[in-house]
TORPA-227365 format. One line per 5 residues: number of its first residue (from 1); for each residue x, y, z of N, C-alpha, C. Coordinates in nm, 4 decimals. Example, Ala and Ser with C-alpha at 12.3 -4.5 7.8 and 13.67 -1.06 7.14 Angstrom:
1> 1.3190:-0.5690:0.7800:1.2300:-0.4500:0.7800:1.3200:-0.3300:0.7800  1.2850:-0.2250:0.7080:1.3670:-0.1060:0.7140:1.2900:0.0030:0.7870
***
This chain:
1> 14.1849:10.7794:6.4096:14.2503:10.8975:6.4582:14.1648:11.0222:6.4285  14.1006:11.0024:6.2999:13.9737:11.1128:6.2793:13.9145:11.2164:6.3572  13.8237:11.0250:6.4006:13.7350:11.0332:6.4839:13.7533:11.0767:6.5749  13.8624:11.0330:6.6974:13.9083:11.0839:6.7991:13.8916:11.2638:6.7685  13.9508:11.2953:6.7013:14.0370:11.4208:6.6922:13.8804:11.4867:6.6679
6> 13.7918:11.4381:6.5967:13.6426:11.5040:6.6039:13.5869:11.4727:6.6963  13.5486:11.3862:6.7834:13.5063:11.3504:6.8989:13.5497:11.4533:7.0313  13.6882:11.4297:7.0112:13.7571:11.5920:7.1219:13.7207:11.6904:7.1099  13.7044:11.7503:6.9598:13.6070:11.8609:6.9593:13.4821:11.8751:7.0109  13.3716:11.7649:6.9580:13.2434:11.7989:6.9756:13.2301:11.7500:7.0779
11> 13.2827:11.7027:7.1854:13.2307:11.7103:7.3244:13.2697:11.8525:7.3819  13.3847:11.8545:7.3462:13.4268:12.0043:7.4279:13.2985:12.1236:7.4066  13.2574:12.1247:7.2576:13.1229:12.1732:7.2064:13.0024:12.1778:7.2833  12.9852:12.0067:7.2909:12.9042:11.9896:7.3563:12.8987:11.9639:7.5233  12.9920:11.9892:7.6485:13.0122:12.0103:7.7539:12.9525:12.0813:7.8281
16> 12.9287:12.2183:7.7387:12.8323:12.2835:7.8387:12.6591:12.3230:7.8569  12.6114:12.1509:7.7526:12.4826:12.1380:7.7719:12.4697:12.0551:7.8734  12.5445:12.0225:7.9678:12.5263:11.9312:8.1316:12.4417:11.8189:8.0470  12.5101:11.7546:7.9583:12.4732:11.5919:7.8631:12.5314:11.4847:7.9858  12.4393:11.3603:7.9837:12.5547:11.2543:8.0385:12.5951:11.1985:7.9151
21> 12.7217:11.1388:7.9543:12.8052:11.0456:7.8832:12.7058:10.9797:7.7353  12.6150:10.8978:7.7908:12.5513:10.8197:7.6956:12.5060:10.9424:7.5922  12.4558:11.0784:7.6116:12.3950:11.1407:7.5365:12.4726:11.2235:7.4256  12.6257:11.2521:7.5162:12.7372:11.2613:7.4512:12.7971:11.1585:7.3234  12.7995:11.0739:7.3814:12.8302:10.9446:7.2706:12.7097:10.9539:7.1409
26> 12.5481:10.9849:7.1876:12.4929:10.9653:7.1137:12.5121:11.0805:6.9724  12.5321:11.2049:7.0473:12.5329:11.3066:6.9458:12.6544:11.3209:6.8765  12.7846:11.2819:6.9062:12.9008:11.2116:6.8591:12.8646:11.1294:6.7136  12.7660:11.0498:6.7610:12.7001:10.9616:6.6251:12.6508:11.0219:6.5394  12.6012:11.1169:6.5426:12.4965:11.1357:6.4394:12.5800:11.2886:6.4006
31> 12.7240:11.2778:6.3782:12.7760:11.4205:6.3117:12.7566:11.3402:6.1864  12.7822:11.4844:6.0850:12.8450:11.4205:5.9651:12.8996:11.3326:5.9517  13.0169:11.3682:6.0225:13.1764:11.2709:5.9569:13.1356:11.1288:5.9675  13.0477:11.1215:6.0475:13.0174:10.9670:6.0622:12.9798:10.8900:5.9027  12.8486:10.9401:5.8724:12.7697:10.9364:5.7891:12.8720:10.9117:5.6294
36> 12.9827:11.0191:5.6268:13.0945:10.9920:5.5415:13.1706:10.9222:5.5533  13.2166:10.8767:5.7168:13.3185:10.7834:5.6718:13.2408:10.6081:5.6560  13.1161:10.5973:5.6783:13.0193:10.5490:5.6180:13.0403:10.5116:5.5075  13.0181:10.5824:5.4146:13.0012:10.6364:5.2529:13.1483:10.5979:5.2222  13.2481:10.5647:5.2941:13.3950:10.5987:5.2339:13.3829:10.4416:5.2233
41> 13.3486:10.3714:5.3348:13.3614:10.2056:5.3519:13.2484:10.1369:5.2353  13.1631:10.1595:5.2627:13.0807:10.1632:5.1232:13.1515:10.1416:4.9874  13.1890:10.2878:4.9633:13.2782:10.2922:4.8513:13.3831:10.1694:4.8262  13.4499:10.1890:4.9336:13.5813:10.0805:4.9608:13.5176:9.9158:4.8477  13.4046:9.9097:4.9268:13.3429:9.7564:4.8976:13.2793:9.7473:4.7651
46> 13.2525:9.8331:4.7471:13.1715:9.8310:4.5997:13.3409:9.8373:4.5051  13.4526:9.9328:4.5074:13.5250:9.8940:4.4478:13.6271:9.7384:4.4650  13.6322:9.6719:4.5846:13.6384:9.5688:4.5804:13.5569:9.4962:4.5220  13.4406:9.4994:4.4996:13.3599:9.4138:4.3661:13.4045:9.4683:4.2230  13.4002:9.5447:4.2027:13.4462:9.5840:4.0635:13.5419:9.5122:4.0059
51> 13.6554:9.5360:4.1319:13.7485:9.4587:4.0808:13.7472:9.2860:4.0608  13.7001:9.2433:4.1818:13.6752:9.1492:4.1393:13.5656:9.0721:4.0116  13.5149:9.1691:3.9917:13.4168:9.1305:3.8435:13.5156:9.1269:3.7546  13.6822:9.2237:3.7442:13.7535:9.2677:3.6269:13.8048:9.1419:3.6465  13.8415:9.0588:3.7410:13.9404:8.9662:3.7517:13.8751:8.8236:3.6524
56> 13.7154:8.8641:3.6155:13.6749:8.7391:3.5603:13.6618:8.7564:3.3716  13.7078:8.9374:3.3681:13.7103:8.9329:3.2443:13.8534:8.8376:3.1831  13.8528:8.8374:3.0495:13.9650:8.7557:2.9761:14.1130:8.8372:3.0049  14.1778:8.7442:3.0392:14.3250:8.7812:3.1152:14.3550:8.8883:2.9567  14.3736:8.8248:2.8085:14.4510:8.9100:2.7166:14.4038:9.0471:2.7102
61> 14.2565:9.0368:2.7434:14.1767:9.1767:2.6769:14.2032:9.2859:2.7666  14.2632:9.2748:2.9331:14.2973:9.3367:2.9883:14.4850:9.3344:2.9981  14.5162:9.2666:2.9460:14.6632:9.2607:2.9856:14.7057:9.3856:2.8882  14.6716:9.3961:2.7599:14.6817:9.4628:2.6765:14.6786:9.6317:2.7169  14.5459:9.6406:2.7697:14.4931:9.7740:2.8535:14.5894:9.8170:2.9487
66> 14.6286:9.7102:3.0420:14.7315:9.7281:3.1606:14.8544:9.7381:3.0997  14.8807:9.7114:3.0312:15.0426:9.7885:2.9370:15.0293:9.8778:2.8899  14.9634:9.9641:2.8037:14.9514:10.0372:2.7548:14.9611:10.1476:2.8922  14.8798:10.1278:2.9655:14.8569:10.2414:3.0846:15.0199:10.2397:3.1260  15.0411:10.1026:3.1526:15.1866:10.1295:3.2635:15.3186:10.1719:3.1250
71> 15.2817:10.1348:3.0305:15.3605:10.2124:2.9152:15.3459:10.3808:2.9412  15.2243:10.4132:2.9628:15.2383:10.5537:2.8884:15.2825:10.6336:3.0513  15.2686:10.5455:3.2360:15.2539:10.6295:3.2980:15.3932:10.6030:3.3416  15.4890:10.5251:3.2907:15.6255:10.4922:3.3176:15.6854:10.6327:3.2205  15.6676:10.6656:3.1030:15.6989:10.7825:3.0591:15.6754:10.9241:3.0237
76> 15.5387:10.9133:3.0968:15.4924:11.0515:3.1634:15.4714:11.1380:3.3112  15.4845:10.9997:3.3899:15.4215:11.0419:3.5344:15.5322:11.0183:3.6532  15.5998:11.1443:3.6745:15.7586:11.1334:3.7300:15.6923:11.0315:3.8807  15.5837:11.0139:3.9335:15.5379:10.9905:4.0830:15.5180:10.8432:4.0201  15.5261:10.7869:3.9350:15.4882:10.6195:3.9165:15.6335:10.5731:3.9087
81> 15.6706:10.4082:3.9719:15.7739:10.3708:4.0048:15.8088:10.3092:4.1203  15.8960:10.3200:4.0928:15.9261:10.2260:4.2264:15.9333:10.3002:4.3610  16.0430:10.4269:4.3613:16.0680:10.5246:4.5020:15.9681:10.6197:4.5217  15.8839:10.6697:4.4010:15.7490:10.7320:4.4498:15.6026:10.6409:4.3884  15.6318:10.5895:4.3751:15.4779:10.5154:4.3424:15.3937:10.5406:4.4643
86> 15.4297:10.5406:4.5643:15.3461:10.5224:4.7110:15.2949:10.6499:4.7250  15.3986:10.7833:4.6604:15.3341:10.9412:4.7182:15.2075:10.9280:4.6585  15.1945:10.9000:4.4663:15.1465:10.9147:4.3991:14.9155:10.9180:4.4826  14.9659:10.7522:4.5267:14.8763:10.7106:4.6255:14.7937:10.7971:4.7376  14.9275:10.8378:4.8180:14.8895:10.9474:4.8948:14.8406:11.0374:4.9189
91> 14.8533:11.0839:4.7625:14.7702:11.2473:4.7692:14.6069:11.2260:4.7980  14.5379:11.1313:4.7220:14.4366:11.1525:4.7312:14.3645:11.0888:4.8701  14.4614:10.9670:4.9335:14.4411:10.9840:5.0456:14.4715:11.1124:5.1750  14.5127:11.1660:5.1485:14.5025:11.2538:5.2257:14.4182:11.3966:5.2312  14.3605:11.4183:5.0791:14.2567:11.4673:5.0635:14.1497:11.4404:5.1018
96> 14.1174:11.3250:5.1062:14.0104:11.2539:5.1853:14.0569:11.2461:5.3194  14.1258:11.2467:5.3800:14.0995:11.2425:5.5044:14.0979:11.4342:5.5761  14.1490:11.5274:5.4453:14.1363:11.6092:5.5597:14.0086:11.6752:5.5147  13.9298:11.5918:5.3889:13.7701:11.6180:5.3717:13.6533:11.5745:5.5418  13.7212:11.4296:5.5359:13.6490:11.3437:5.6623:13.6344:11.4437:5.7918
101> 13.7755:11.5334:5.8134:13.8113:11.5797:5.9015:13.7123:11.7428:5.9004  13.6942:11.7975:5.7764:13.6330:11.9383:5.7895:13.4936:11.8589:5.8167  13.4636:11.7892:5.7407:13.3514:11.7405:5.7556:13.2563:11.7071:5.8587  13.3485:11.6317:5.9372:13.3439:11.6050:6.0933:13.3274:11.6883:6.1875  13.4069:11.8138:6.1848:13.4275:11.9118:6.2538:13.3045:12.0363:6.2194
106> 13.1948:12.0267:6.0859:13.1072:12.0481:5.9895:13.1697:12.2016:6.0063  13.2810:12.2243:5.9049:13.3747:12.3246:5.8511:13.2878:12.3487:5.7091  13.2646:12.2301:5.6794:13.1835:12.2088:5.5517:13.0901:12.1034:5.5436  12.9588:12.1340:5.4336:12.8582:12.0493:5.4263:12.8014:12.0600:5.5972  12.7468:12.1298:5.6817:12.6967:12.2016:5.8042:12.5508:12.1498:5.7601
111> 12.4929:12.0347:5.8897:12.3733:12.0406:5.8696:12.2943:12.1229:5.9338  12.1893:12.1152:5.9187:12.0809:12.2694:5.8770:12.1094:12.3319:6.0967  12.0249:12.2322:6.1505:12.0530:12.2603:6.2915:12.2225:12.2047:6.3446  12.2960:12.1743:6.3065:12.4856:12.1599:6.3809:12.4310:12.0425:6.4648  12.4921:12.0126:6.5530:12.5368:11.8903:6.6226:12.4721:12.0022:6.8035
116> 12.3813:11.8868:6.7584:12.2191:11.9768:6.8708:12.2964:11.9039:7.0018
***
């Protein structure tokens, strides 16, 4: 949905360099946002290894760790639980996406020549 929503922009942007289609698509590619949401999938996978490396440490040495956390965030952190556990989640997804989105649109992080 991002993408789209940056894509609508930077053609409209780019429309009145009389581009064909293919050249449109091409410069579409090479915005930022691409490059980040890149970097986001990346990320994604490398923390799917992590975790799976944690899954081979010893079940006690982490079970211990994982109580303590859900001990202390069950009586400090009104957003952990059952009816907001999910906002808790949210926030930072949605920070990231409306990063992806300035980004895309290069609101911020603007490379040196813009989307030629």
């Amino acid at each position: 949905m991002i993408r789209w929503l940056v894509d609508k922009y930077l053609r409209k942007k780019l429309q009145h360099k009389k581009l064909t289609e293919d050249q449109i698509v091409a410069e579409t590619d090479k915005s930022p946002g691409v490059l980040m949401a890149s970097g986001y999938i990346a990320g994604g996978a490398l923390a799917a290894i992590v975790i799976a490396i944690l899954q081979g440490v010893p079940k006690q040495g982490l079970a211990n760790f994982n109580r303590a956390i859900e001990d202390w965030s069950t009586a400090h952190n009104p957003l952990f639980g059952e009816h907001n556990g999910d906002l808790l989640s949210m926030i930072p997804f949605f920070i990231l996406m409306l990063l992806l989105y300035l980004v895309g649109r290069e609101v911020i992080l603007k490379t040196k020549s813009g989307t030629t």
